[in-house]
C-alpha positions as CSV (number, residue, x, y, z in Angstrom):
1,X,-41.0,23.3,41.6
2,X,-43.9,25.2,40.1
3,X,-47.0,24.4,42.6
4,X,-49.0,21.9,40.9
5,X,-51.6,19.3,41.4
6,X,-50.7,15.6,41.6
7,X,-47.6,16.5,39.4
8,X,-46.0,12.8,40.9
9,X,-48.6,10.9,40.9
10,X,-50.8,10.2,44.2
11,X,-48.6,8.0,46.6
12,X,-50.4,9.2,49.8
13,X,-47.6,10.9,51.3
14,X,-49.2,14.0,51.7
15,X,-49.9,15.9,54.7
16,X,-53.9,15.3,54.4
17,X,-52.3,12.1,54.1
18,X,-51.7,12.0,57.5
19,X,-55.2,12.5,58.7
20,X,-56.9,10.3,56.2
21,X,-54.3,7.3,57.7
22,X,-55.5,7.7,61.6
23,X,-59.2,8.4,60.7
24,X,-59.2,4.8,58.6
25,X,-57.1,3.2,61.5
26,X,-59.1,4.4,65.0
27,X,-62.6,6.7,63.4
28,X,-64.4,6.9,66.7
29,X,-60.8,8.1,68.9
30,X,-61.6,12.0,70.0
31,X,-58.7,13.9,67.6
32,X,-59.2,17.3,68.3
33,X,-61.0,19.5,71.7
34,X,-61.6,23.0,71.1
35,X,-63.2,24.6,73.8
36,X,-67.0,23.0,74.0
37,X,-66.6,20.9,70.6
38,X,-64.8,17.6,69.9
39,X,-63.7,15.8,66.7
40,X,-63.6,12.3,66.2
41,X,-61.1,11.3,63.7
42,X,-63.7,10.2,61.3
43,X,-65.6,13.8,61.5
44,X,-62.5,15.7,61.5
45,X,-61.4,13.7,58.3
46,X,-65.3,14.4,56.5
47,X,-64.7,18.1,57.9
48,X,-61.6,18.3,56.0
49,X,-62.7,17.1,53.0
50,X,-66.1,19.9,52.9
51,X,-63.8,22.1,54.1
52,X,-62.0,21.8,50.6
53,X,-64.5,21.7,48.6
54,X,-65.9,25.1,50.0
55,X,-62.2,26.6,49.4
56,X,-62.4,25.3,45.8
57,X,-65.9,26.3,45.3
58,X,-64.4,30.1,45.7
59,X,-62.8,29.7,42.6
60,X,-59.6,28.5,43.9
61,X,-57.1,26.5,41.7
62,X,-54.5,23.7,42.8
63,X,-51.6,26.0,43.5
64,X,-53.6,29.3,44.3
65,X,-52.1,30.1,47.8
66,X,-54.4,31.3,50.6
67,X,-53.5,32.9,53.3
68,X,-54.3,32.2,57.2
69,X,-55.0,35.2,59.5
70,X,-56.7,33.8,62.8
71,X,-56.7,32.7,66.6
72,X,-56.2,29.1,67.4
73,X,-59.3,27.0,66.6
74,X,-60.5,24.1,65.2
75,X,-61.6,25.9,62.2
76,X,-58.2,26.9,61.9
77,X,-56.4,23.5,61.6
78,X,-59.4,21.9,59.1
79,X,-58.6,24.8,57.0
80,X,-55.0,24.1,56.7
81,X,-55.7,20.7,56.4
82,X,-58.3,21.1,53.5
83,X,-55.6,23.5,51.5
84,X,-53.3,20.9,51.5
85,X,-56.5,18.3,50.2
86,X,-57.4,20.8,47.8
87,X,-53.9,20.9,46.4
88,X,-53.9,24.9,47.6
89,X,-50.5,26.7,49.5
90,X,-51.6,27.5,52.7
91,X,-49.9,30.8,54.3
92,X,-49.8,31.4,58.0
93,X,-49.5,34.7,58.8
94,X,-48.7,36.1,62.3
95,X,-52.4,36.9,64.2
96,X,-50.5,39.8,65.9
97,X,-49.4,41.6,62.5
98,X,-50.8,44.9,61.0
99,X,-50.1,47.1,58.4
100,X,-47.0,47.0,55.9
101,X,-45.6,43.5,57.9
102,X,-49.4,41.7,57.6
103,X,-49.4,43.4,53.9
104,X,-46.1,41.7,53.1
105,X,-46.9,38.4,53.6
106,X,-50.6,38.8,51.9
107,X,-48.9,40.5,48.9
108,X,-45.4,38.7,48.8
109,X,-47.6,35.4,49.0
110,X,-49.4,36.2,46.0
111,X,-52.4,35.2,48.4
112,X,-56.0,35.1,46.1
113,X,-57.8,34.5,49.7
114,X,-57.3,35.3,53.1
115,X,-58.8,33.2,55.8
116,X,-59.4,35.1,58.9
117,X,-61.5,35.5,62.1
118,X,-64.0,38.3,61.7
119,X,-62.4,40.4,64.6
120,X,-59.1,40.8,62.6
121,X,-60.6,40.9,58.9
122,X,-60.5,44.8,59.1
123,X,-56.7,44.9,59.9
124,X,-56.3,43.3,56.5
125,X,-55.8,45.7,53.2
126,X,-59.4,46.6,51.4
127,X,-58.9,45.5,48.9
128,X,-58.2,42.0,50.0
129,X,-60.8,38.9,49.4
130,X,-61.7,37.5,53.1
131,X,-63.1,34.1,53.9
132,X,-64.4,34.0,57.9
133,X,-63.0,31.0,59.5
134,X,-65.9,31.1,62.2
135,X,-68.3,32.7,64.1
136,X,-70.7,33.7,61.1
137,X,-73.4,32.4,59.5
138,X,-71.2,32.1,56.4
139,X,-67.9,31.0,57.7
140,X,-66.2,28.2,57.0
141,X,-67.0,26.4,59.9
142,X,-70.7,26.7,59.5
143,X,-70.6,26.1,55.6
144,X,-69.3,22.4,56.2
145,X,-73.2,20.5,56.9
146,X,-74.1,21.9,53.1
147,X,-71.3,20.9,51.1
148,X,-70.5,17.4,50.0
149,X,-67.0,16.4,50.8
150,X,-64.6,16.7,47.6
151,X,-63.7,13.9,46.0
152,X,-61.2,15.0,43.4
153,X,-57.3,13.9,43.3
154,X,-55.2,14.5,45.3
155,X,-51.6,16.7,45.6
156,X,-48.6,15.4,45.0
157,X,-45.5,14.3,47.6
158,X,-43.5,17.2,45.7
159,X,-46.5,20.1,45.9
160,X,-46.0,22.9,47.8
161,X,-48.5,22.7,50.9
162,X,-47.1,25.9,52.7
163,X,-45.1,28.8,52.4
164,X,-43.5,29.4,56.0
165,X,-42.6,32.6,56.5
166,X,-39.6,33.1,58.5
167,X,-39.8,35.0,62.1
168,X,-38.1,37.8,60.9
169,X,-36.4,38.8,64.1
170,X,-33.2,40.5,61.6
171,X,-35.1,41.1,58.6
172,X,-38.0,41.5,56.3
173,X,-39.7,37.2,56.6
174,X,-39.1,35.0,53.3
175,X,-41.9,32.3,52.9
176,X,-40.1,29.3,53.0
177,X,-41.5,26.9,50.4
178,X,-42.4,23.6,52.1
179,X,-43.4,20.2,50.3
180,X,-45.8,17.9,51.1
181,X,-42.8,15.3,51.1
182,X,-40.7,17.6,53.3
183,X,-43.5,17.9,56.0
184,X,-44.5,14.4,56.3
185,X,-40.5,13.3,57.1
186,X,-40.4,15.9,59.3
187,X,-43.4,14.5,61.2
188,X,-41.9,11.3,61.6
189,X,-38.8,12.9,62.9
190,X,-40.9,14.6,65.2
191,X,-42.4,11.1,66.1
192,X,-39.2,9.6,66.3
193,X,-37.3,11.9,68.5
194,X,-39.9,13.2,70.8
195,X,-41.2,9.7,72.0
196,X,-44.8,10.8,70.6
197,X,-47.5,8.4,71.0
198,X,-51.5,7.8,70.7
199,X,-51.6,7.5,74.5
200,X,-50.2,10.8,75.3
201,X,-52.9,13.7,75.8
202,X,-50.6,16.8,74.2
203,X,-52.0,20.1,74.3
204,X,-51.5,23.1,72.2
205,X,-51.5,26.6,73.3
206,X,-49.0,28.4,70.9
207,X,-49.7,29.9,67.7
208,X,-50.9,27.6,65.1
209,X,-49.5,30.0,62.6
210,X,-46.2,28.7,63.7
211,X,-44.3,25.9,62.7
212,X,-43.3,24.3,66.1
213,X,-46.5,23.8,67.3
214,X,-48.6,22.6,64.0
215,X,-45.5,20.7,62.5
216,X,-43.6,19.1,65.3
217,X,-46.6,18.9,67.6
218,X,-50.0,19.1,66.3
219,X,-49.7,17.1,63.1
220,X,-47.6,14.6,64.3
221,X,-49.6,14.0,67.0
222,X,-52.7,13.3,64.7
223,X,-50.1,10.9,62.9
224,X,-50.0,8.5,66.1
225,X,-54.0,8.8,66.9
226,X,-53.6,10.9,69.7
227,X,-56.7,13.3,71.3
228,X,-55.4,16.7,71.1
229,X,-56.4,19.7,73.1
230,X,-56.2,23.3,71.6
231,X,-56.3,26.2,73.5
232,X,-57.0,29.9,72.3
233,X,-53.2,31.0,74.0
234,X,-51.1,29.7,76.6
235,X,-52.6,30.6,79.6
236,X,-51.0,29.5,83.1
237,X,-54.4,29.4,84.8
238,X,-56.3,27.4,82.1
239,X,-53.2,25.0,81.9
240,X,-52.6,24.3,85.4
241,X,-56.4,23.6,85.5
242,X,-56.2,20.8,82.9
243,X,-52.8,19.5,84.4
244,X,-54.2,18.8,87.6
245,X,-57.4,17.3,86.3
246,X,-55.6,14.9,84.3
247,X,-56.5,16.2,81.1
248,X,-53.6,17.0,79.5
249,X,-50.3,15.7,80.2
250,X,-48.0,16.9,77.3
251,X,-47.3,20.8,76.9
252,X,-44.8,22.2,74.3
253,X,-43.6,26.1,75.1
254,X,-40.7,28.2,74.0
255,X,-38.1,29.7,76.7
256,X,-40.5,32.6,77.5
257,X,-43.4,31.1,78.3
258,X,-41.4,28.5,80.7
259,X,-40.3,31.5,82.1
260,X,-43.5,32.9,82.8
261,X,-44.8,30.0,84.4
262,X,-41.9,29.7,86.3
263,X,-42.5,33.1,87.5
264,X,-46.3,32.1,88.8
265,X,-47.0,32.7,92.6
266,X,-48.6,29.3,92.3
267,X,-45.9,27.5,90.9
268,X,-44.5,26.3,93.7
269,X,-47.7,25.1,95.4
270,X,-50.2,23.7,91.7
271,X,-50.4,19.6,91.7
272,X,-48.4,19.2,88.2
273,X,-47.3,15.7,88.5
274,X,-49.6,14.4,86.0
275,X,-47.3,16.5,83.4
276,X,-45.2,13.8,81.6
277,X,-43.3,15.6,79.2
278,X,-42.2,19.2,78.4
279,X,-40.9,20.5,75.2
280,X,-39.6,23.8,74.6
281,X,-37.9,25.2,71.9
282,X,-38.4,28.0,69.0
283,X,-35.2,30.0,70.9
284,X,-32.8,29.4,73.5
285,X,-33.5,28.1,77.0
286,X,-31.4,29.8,79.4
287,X,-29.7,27.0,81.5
288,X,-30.4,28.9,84.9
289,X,-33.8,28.9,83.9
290,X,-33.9,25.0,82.7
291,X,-32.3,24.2,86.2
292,X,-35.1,25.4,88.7
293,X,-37.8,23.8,86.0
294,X,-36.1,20.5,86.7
295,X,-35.3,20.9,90.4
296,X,-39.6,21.8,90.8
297,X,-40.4,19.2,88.3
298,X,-37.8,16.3,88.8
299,X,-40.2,13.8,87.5
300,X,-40.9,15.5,84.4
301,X,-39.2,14.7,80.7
302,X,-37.5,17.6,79.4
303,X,-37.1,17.9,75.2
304,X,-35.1,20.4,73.8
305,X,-36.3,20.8,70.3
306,X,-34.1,23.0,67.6
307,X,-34.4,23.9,64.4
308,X,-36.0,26.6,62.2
309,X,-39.0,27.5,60.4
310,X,-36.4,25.9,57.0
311,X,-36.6,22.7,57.9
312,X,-40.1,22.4,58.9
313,X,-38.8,22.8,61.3
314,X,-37.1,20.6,63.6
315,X,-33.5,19.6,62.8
316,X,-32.0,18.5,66.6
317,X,-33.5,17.0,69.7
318,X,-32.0,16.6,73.4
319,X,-33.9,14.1,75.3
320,X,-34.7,13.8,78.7
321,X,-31.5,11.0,79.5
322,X,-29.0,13.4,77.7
323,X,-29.5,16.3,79.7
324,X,-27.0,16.0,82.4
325,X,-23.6,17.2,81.4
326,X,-25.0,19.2,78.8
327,X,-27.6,21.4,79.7
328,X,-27.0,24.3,77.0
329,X,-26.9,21.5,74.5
330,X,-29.5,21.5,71.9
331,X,-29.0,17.6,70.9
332,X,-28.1,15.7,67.5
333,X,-29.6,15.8,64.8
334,X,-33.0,13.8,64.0
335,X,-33.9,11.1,62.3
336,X,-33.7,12.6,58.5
337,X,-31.8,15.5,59.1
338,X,-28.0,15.3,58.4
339,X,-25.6,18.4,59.6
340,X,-22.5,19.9,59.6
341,X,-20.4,22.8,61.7
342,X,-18.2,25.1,58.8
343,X,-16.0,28.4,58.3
344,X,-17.0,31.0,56.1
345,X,-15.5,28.8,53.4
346,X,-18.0,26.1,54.0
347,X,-15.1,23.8,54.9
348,X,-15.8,21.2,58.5
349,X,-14.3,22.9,61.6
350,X,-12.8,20.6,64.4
351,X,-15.0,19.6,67.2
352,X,-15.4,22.1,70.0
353,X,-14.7,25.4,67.4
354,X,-17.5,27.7,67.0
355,X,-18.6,27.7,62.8
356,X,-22.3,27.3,61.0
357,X,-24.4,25.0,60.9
358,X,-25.1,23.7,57.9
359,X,-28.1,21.0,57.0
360,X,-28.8,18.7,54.0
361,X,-32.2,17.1,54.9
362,X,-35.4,15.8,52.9
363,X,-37.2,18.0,55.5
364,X,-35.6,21.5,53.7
365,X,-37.7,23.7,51.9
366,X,-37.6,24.2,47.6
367,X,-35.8,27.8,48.3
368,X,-37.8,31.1,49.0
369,X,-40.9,31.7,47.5
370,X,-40.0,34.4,44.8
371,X,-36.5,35.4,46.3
372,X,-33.7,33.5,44.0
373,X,-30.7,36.0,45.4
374,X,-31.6,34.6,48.9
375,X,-32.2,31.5,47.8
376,X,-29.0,31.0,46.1
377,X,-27.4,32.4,49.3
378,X,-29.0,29.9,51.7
379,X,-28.1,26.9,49.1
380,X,-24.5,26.7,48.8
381,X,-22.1,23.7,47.4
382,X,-25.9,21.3,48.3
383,X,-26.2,22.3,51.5
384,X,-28.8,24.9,53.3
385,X,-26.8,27.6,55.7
386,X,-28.6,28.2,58.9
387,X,-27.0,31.4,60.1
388,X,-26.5,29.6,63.5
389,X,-23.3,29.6,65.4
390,X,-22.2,26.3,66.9
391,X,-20.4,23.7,68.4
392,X,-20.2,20.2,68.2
393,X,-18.7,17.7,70.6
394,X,-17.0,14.7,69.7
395,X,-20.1,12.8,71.0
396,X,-21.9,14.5,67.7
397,X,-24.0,16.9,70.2
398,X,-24.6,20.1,69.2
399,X,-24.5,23.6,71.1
400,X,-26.1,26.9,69.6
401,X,-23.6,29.5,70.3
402,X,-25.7,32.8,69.1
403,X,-27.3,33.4,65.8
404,X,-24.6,35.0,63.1
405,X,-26.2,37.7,62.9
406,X,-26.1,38.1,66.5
407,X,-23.1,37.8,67.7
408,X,-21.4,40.6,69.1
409,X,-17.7,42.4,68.2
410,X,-16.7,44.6,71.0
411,X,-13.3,45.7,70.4
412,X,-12.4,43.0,67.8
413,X,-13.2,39.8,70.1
414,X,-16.5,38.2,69.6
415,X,-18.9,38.0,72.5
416,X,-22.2,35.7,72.2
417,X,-24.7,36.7,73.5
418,X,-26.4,33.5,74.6
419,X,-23.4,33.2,77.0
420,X,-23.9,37.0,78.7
421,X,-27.6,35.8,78.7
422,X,-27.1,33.0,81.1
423,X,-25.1,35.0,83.6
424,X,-27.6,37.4,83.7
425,X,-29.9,34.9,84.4
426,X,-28.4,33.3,87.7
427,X,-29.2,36.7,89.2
428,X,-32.9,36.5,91.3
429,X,-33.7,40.1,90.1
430,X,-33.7,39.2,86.8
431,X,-37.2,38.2,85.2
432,X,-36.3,38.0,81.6
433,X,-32.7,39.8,79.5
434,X,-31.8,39.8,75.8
435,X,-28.0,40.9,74.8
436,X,-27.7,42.7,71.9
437,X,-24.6,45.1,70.3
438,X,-25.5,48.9,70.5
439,X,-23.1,51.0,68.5
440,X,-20.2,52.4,70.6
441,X,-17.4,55.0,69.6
442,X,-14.5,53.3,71.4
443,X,-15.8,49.7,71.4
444,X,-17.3,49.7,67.8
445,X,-20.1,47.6,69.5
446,X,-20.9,47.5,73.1
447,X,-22.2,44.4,75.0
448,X,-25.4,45.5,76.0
449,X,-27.8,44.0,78.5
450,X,-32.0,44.7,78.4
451,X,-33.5,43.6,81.5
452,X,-37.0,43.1,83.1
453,X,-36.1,43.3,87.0
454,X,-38.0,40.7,89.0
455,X,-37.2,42.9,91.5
456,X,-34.5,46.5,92.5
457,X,-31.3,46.0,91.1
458,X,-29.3,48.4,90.1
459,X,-27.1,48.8,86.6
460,X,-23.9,48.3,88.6
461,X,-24.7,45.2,90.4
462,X,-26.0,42.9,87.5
463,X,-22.5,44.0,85.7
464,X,-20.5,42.9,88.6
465,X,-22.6,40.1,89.1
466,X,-21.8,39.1,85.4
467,X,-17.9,40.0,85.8
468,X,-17.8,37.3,88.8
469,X,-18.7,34.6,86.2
470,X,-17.2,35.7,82.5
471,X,-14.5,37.3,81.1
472,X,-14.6,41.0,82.1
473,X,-14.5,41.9,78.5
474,X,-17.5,39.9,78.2
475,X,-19.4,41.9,81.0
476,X,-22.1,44.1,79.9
477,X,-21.2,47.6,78.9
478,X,-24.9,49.2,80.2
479,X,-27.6,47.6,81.7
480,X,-31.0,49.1,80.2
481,X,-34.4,48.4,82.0
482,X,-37.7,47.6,80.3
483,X,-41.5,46.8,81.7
484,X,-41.4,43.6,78.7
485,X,-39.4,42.5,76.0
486,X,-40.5,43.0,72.2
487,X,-41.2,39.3,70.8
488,X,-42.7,37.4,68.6
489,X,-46.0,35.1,68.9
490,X,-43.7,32.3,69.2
491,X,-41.9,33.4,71.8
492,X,-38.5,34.3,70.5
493,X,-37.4,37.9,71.4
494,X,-37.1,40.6,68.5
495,X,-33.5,41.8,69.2
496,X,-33.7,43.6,65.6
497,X,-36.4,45.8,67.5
498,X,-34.5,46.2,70.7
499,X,-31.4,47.5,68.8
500,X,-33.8,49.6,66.7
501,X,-35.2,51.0,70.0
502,X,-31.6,51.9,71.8
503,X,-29.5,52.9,68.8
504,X,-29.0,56.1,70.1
505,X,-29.4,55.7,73.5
């Protein structure tokens, strides 16, 4: 759908919607902590509201998309939620982007307006047209006292609120265009699944720019009435700190930022009972890794939440009773999200055989913003192809076996990656690995293993530690050591920019 403004009418299920509901429902509840400054739902909802009426009051139209370039903040979240007021596409860029990869999404957006925090304005294109989120006399922030809140109508359920821009860990991001209707089911899927309630005390120390931590965390959370804590990144000290004072008792993370707690000299020794429930996501736990959280932690709730940036994007959940049995399991699907496992012919494959997952889902985006080929790619015979390999059980649980993309043909049999992974993982030297295929005369493509030691190991011993538990033909080939591995803001590891690196090594 062309982006309009209250093209179906107002019904209220928009995702300022959201906000306007709790504020009515508990005004004088704390919504939002941001370093020394707190939000009652009530000011955060009249923030939101001058918030879009300064956007507006740039000229902006209903439709007009405006990209986001900035740290977590407060400032942040009211101006995603006054876009979405305002009836304006909001588009989250990256903070850790420059050049051509921060000008594609400004450009490909069409973006008339770039949010951003003065520190990263310059990384921007001159010629773009800059808005300071904070921190100036004429930010965003500090223009809210003057203006008067708008008042105008408001979007409709089937507006486009957001273009998502996918990670683009195999190839150039496509800004996935997401409704205000496909949000706002997501949110209560996310409510559904996760257990989320006003009494929990979540905090949020990933990128906002992603969709994991503003669509099945943050806004959800302000569905329920909770007091959410943001945090400028997620750093161990500062969350161990608010853990132990009973601050915070909710934390969402992806794999390698469990990991990196996990790693923490204080680990073993920091008071963390008051941590209820622990979420991670955005790519693949390594079971090995899942194991000693749970054998530290055995009193805390583990989620596993799936999906992708798509489907706004959580599409399967593994709660904390269905763990045992199936660790590497990713869960069913959630409550609005119906899925599939199929060949290449997009027919059902038996239970336990490997095929894509497929979804059909109010959640789904419209398609990719101004990409039809891909679009019509993705949306096949009404259904949206993930490019994730998996299994289901007979129990309806699903396993992710590797992305398609990165599965691995060494000498015609296929090798995932995600299984090579794990091995690597039961080994104490080894801090963090990716798996990727490197091109190989004999083998067409070798399994190869990139590893940040913990500690010495040598190339030979992690490949005979991996031939004691797999297939030897699914052993690595080489071993490779690296200091850290390339990834995303959201945690998941590039692999695109590992096999990049070692083409020709």
């Amino acid at each position: 759908m062309t982006p309009g403004h209250g093209s179906t009418g107002s019904t209220g299920s928009t995702v300022d919607g959201v906000l306007r509901r709790s504020a009515r429902r508990t005004p004088a509840r704390v919504a939002v902590e941001y370093r020394d400054r707190s939000w009652t739902y009530a000011e955060l909802d009249t923030a939101v509201s001058r918030a879009a009426s300064v956007l507006l009051g740039e000229g902006l139209s209903p439709g007009d998309r405006v990209a986001a370039y900035g740290h977590n903040s407060d400032a942040y979240l009211i101006a995603f939620l006054a876009c979405a007021r305002a009836g304006l596409v909001h588009v989250p860029a990256n903070q850790n982007l420059t050049g051509e990869d921060l000008a594609h999404i400004v450009g490909q957006s069409g973006s008339t307006l770039v949010l951003t925090d003065p520190g990263l304005a310059s990384r921007l294109p001159g010629t773009t047209r800059t808005l300071p989120l904070r921190d100036t006399d004429d930010s965003l922030l500090s223009r809210l006292a003057a203006t008067p809140p708008y008042d105008g109508p408001e979007p409709g359920a089937e507006d486009l609120v957001q273009l998502l821009y996918t990670s683009g860990t195999t190839a150039l991001p496509k800004g996935a265009m997401m409704t205000h209707r496909a949000l706002v089911h997501e949110y209560l899927s996310a409510i559904t699944a996760l257990d989320l309630g006003a009494g929990d005390r979540p905090v949020h120390a990933l990128p906002l720019y992603h969709s994991a931590q503003t669509h099945v965390f943050l806004l959800p959370y302000l569905a329920v009435g909770a007091t959410n804590v943001i945090l400028d990144a997620p750093d161990g000290d500062r969350l161990f700190d608010l853990i132990e004072a009973g601050r915070v008792d909710s934390l969402f993370a992806p794999p390698t930022v469990w990991i990196g707690l996990a790693n923490r000299a204080d680990f073993a020794t920091r008071d963390l009972t008051g941590l209820r429930k622990a979420y991670y996501g955005a790519s693949i736990m390594p079971v090995p890794v899942l194991e000693r959280l749970r054998a530290r932690l055995p009193h805390l709730a583990f989620y596993n939440c799936f999906g992708q940036s798509e489907i706004g994007p959580l599409a399967t959940v593994l709660g904390p009773d269905e763990h045992e049995g199936r660790m590497d399991s990713c869960g069913r699907p959630v409550l609005f999200v119906d899925a599939r496992v199929v060949d290449e012919d997009g027919k059902d494959v038996p239970d336990g055989t490997p095929g894509e997952v497929v979804y059909r889902s109010p959640q789904l985006c419209d398609g990719y913003w101004d990409r039809p080929e891909e679009t019509e790619a993705a949306f096949r015979d009404g259904w949206f192809h993930s490019g994730d390999l998996a299994v289901r059980d007979a129990d309806g649980y699903y396993t992710i076996v590797d992305r398609v993309k990165d599965v691995i043909n060494s000498g015609g049999v296929l090798v995932a990656s995600r299984q090579v992974e794990d091995a690597l993982y039961t080994h104490d030297a080894v801090a963090e690995a990716a798996v990727i295929a490197l091109p190989d005369e004999r083998w067409i493509e070798a399994v190869t293993a990139v590893v940040v030691p913990r500690s010495e190991v040598t190339e030979d011993e992690l490949i005979a530690h991996t031939r004691e538990r797999l297939t030897a033909f699914k052993a690595p080939k080489r071993v490779l050591f690296v200091d850290a591995l390339p990834r995303n803001a959201s945690g998941k590891i590039l692999k695109r920019e590992l096999r990049d690196r070692f083409a020709g090594a």
